[in-house]
C-alpha positions as CSV (number, residue, x, y, z in Angstrom):
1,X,0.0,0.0,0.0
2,X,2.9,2.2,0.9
3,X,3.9,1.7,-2.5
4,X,1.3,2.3,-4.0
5,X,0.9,6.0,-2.8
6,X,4.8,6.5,-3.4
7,X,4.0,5.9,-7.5
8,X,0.8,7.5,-7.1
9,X,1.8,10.4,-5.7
10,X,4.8,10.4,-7.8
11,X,2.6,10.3,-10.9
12,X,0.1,13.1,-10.3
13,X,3.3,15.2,-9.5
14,X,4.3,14.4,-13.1
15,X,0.5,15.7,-14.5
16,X,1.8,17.4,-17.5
17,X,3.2,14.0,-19.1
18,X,-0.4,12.4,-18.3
19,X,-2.8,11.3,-20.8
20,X,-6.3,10.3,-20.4
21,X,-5.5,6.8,-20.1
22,X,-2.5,7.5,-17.7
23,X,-4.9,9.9,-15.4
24,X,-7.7,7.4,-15.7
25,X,-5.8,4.6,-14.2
26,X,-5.0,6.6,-11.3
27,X,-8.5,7.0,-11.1
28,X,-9.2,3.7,-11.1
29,X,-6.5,3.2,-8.6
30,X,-9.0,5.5,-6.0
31,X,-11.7,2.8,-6.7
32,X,-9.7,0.3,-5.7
33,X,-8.5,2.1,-2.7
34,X,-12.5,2.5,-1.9
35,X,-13.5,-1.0,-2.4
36,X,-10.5,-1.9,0.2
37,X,-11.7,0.7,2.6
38,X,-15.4,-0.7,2.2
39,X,-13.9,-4.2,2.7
40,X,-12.3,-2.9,6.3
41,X,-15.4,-1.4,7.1
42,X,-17.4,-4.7,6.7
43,X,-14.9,-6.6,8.8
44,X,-15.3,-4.1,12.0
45,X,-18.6,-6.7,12.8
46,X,-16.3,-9.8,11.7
47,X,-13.5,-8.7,14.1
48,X,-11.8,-6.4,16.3
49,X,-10.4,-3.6,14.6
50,X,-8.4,-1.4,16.4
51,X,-9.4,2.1,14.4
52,X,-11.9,4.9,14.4
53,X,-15.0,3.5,12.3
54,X,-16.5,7.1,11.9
55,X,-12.8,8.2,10.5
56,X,-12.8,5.3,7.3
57,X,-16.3,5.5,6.9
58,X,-15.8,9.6,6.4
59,X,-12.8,8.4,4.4
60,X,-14.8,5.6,2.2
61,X,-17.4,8.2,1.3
62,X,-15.1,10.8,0.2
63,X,-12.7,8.4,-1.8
64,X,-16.3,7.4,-3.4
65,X,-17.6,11.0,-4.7
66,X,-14.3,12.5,-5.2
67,X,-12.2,10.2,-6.0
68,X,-13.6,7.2,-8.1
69,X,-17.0,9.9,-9.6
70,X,-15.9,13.5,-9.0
71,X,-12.4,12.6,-11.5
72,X,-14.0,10.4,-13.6
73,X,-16.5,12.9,-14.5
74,X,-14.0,15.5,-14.7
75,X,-12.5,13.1,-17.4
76,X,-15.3,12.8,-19.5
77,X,-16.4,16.4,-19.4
78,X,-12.8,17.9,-20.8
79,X,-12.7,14.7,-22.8
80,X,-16.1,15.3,-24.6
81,X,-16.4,19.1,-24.3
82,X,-13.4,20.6,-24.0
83,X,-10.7,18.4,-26.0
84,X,-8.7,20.5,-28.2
85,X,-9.7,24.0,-26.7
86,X,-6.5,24.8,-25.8
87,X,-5.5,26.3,-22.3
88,X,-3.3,22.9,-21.4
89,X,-1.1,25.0,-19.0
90,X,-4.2,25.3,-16.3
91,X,-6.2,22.5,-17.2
92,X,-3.0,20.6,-16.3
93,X,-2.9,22.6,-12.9
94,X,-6.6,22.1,-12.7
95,X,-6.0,18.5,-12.3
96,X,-2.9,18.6,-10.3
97,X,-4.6,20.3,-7.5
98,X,-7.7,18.2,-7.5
99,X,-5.5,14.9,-7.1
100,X,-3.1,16.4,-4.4
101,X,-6.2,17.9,-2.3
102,X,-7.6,14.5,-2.2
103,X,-4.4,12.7,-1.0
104,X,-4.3,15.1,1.6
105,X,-7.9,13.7,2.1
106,X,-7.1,10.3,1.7
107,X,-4.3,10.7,4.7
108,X,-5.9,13.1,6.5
109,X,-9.6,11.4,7.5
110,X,-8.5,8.3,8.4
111,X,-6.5,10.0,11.2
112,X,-9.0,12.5,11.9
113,X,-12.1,12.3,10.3
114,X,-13.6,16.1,10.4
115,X,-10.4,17.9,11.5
116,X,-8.2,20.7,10.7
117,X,-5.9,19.3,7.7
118,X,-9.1,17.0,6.3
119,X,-11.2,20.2,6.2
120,X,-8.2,22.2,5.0
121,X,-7.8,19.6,2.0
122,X,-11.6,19.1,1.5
123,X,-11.6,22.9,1.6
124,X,-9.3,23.2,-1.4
125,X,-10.7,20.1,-3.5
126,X,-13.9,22.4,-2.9
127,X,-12.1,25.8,-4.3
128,X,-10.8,23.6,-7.4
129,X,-14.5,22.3,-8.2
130,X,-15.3,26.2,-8.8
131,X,-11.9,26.7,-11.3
132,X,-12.8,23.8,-13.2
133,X,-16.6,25.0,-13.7
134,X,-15.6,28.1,-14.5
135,X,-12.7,26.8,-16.6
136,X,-14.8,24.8,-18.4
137,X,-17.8,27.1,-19.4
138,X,-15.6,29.9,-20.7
139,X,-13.7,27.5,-22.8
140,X,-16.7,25.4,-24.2
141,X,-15.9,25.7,-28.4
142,X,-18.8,27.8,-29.8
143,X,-19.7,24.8,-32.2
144,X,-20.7,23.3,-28.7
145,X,-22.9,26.4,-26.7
146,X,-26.3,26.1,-28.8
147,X,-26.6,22.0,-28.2
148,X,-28.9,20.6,-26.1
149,X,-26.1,18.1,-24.7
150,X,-23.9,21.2,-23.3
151,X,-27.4,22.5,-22.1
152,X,-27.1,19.6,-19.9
153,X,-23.4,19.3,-18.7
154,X,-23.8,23.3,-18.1
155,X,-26.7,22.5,-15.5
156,X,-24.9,19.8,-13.8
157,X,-21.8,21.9,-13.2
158,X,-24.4,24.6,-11.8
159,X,-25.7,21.6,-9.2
160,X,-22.1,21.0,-8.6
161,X,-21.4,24.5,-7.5
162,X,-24.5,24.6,-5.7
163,X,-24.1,21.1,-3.7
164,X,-21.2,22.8,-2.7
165,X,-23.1,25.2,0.0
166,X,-23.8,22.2,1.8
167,X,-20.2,21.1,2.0
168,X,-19.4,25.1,3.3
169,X,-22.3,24.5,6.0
170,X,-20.7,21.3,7.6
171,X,-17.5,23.0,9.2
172,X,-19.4,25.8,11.5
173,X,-22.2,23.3,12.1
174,X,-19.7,20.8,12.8
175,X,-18.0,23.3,15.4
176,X,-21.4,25.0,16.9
177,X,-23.6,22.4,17.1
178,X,-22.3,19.0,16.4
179,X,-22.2,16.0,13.8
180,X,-25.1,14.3,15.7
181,X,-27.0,17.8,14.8
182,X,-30.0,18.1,12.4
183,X,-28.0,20.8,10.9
184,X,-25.4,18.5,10.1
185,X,-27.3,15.9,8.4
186,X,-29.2,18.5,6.4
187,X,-26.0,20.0,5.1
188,X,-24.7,16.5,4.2
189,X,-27.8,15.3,2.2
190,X,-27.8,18.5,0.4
191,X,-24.3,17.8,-0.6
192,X,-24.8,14.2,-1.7
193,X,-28.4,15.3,-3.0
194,X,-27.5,17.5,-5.8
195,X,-23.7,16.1,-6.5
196,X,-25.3,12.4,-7.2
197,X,-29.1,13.7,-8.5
198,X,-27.7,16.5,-10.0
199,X,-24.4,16.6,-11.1
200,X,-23.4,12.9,-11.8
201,X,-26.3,12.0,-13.6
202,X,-26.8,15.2,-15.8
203,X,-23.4,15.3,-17.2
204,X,-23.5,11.0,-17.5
205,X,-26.7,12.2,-19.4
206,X,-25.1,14.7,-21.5
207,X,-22.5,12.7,-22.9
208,X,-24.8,10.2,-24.3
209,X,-26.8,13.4,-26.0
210,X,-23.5,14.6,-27.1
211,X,-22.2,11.3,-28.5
212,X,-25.9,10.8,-30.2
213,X,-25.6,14.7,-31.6
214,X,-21.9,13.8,-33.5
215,X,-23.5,11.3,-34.8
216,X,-26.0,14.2,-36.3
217,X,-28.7,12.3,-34.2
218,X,-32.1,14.4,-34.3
219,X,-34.4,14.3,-31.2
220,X,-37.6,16.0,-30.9
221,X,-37.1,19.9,-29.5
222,X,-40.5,19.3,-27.4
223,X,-39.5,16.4,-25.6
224,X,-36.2,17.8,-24.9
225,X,-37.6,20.8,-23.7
226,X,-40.4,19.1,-21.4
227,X,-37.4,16.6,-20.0
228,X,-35.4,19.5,-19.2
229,X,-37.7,21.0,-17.1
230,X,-39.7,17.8,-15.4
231,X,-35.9,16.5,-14.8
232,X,-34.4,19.6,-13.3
233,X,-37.9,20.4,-11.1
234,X,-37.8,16.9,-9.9
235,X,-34.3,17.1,-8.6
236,X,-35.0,20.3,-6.9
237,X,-38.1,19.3,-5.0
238,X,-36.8,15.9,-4.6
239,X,-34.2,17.3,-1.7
240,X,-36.9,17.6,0.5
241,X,-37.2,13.6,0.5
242,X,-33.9,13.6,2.6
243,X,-34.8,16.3,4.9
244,X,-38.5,13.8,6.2
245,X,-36.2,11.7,8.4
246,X,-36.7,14.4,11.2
247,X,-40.4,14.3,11.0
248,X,-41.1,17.5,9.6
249,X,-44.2,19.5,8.4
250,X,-46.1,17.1,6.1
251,X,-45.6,19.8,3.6
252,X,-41.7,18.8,3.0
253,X,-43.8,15.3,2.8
254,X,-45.5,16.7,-0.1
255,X,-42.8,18.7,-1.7
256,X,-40.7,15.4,-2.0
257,X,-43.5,13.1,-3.4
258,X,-43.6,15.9,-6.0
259,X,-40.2,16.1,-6.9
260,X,-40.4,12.2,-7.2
261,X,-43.5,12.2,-9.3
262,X,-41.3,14.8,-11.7
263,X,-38.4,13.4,-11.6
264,X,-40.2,9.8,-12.6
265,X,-41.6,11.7,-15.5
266,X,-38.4,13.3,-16.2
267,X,-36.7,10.0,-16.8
268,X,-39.8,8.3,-18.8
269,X,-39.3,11.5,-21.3
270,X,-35.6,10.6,-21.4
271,X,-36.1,7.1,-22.4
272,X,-38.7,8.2,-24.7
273,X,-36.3,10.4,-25.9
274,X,-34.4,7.4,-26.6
275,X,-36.5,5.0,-27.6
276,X,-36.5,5.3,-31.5
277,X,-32.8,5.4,-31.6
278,X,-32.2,2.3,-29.9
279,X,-30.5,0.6,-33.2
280,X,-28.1,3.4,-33.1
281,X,-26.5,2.7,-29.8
282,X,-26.1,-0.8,-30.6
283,X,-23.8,0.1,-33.4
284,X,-22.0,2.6,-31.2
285,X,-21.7,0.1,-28.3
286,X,-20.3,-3.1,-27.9
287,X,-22.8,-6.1,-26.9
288,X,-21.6,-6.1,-23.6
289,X,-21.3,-2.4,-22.8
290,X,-25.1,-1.7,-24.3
291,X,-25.9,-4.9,-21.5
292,X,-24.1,-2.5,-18.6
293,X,-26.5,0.6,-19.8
294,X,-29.8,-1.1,-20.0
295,X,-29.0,-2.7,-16.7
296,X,-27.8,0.5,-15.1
297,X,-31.6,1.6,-17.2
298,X,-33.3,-0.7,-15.1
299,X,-31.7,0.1,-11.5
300,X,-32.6,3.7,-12.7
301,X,-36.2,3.0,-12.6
302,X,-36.0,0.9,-9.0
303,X,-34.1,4.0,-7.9
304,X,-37.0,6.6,-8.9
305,X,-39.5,4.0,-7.8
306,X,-37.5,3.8,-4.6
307,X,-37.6,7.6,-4.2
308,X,-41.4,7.8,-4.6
309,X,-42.2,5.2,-2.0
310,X,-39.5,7.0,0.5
311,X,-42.0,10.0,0.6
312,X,-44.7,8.3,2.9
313,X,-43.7,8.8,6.2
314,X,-44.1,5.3,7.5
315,X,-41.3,3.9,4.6
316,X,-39.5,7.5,5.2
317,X,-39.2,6.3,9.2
318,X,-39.1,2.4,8.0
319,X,-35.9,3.8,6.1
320,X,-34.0,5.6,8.8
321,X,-34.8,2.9,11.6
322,X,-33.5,0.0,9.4
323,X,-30.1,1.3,7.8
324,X,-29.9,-1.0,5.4
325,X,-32.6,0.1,3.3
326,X,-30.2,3.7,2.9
327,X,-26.8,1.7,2.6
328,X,-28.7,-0.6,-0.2
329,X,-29.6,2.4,-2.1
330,X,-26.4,4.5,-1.7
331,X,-24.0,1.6,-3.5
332,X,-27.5,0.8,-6.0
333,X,-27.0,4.3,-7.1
334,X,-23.0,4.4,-6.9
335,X,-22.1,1.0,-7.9
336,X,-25.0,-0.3,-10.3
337,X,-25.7,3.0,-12.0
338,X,-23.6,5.7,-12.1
339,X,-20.3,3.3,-11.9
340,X,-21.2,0.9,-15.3
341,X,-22.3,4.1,-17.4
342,X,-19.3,5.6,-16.6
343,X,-17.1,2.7,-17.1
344,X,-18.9,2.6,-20.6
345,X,-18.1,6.1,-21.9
346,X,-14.6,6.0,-20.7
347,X,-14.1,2.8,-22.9
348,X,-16.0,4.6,-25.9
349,X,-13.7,7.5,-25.6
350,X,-10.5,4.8,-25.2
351,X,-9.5,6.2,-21.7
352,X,-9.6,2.5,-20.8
353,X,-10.5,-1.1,-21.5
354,X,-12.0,-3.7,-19.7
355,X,-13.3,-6.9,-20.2
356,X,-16.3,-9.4,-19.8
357,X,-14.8,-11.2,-16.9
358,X,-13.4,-8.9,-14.6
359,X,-16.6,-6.6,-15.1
360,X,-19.0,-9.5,-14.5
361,X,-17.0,-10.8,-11.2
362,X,-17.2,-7.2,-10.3
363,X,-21.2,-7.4,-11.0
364,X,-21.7,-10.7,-10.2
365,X,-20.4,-9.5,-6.2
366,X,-22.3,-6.3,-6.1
367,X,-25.5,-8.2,-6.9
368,X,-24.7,-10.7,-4.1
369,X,-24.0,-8.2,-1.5
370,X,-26.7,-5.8,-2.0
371,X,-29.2,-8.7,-2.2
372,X,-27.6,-9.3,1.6
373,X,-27.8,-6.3,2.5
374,X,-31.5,-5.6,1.8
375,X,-32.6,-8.9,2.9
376,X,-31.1,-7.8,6.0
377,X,-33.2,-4.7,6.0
378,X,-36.6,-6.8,5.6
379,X,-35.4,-9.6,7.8
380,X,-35.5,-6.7,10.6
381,X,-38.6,-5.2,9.2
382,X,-40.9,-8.5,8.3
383,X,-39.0,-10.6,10.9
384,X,-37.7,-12.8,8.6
385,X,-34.9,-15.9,9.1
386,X,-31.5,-14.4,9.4
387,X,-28.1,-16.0,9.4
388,X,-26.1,-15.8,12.5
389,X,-23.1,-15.1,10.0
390,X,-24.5,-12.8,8.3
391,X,-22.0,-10.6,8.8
392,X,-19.2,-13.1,7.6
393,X,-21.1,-13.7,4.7
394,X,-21.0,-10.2,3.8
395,X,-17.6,-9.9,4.2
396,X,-16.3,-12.7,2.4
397,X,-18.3,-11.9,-0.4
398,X,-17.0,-8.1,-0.4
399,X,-13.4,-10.0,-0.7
400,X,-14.1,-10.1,-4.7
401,X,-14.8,-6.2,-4.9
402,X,-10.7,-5.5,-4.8
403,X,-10.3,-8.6,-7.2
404,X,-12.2,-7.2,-9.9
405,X,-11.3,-4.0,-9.3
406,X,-7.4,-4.8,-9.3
407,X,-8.2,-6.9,-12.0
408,X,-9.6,-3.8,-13.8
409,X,-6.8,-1.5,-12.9
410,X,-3.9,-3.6,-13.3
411,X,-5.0,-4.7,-16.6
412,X,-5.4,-1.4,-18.0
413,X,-1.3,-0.3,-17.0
414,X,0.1,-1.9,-19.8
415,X,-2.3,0.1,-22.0
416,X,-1.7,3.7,-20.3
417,X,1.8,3.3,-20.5
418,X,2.3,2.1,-24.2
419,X,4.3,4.1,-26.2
420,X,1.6,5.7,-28.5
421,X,-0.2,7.8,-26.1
422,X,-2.8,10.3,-26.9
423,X,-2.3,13.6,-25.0
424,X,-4.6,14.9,-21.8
């Protein structure tokens, strides 16, 4: 591991040599680092282990957005919209500073959790966020500002800036009234809220438009229009779903059944959207990669579905007395949506390669373990048989996540490092 970070570190010091397949395996090297940090955290009910569980927990979750989605995002967006613009000096600073705020993260919250350097770096990452929006919407190539697919990727940079208020929020609240606060918790789901519902999934979104437009693709303007604004309502009122865990007014009740009911119709206008050009995606993907995005389709819909129900105060409460239901969700969303689709475009774009086998063992574990982990949740709910290893189970299982996902990274070295590299 030592190691590791010695080459890693040693690397995004180098930035300028990078290319997109060089950055993206150190990207990929941050999801393997998470699925070993989720693998620790599964063996603190398995056996003693002598650290802070708060600390690698704060650590896992971080490493997740930031690390593995924030970057890989980033990727895509120069990637797709900014390639070729120019300004390589401070894009390549840009990057720089985003990898060595989140080392300092990476070091820093295991040791501390919420504390002076892990603020300090988060602090920074957060600063870095704004230059790269800004960054990227003044260079945007004027070919690009009237499509419907920057439309999108503009928005979710505007839901990255704004998730960011809730990130500002946690260090005072943290200070005046504590992490167990209702403050607290309302700043952190307005983070997640609008960096996952917003941000990740618009600009995932807008690459496929984008990749559909250069393929002078035509979609209907009215559908486009009426997704736009169902999608975007929907995510807005929807942050009032993670707010009901506190038993508030019934109107936050209502205002997050709303945003669900939009956001539902949101998504059946995307695949509407879709829908007629289903022939043309096969051609552009490979068998296996169109497999990933109708499956990460389908956990889509359970997600949304999932939303609405969450809305009704006795599943809102069923939710947050049985954590299960909310860790079950979180890695749906993480590792069987937003994680295959962006696996997918990075190998359209040749930022990486991966194949059947390591992707299915990676699949194949993350269907195991969530089906464990809900069953857990309704075993406790419907008072159901539960195994007295339970946690074992889950443990060993979790064992394949760094497998597939060393698997994944080591396998894509040799192709980063090749002697015809295409420049970041």
């Amino acid at each position: 591991m030592q190691k590791f970070f010695y080459l890693n570190f040693k690397t995004i010091c180098s930035i300028n040599l990078l290319s997109f397949k060089k950055h993206t395996v150190v990207v990929l090297g941050y999801f393997f680092i998470i699925s070993l940090l989720g693998l620790l955290l599964r063996f603190f009910f398995v056996i003693p282990v002598n650290w802070n569980f708060e600390h690698l927990l704060h650590t896992h979750s971080h490493v997740s957005l930031l690390g593995w989605l924030f970057l890989g995002m980033s990727l895509i967006i120069y990637r797709v919209f900014l390639k070729g613009c120019g300004r390589r000096k401070t894009k390549n600073h840009i990057f720089l500073v985003f990898n060595i705020s989140f080392v300092g993260m990476l070091i820093a919250f295991p040791l501390q959790g919420y504390g002076l350097y892990s603020i300090a770096f988060s602090t920074l990452y957060l600063l870095t966020t704004y230059w790269f929006s800004w960054f990227t919407i003044k260079n945007i190539p004027e070919e690009i500002k009237d499509t419907f697919s920057w439309k999108l990727a503009r928005m979710g940079l505007f839901y990255l800036v704004l998730s960011s208020f809730g990130t500002w929020a946690i260090g005072p609240i943290s200070a005046s009234a504590g992490t167990d606060s209702f403050w607290f918790n309302d700043a952190l789901y307005f983070f997640l809220h609008f960096l996952y519902s917003g941000f990740f999934f618009l600009i995932l979104i807008s690459v496929l438009f984008r990749i559909l437009e250069k393929r002078k693709v035509r979609f209907s303007k009215d559908l486009q229009d009426k997704f736009y604004v169902y999608l975007n309502t929907g995510i807005f009122l929807s942050y009032f779903l993670s707010v009901i865990w506190k038993k508030p007014s019934l109107i936050f009740y209502f205002l997050g059944i709303i945003g669900a009911l939009y956001q539902i119709y949101g998504y059946f206008l995307f695949f509407k959207i879709l829908q007629p050009h289903k022939k043309e995606f096969q051609k552009i993907f490979s068998k296996y990669s169109y497999f990933l995005l109708k499956l990460a389709s389908a956990l889509l819909i359970i997600r949304i579905l999932m939303q609405l129900i969450s809305g009704f105060p006795y599943f809102a409460e069923l939710a947050f007395e049985f954590k299960g239901f909310i860790i079950g969700y979180l890695h749906m969303v993480f590792l069987g949506i937003l994680t295959p689709v962006l696996l997918v475009l990075m190998a359209h774009f040749k930022m990486l390669k991966f194949s059947g086998k390591n992707l299915n063992l990676f699949l194949f574990t993350f269907l195991i373990t969530e089906f464990l982990i809900f069953y857990q949740a309704f075993a406790f709910w419907l008072k159901l048989p539960q195994s007295a290893n339970h946690f074992k189970i889950l443990a060993g299982f979790s064992c394949l996540f760094p497998i597939a996902l060393g698997w994944l990274l080591f396998g894509n070295l040799k192709l980063a490092f090749s002697k015809k590299q295409e420049g970041l």
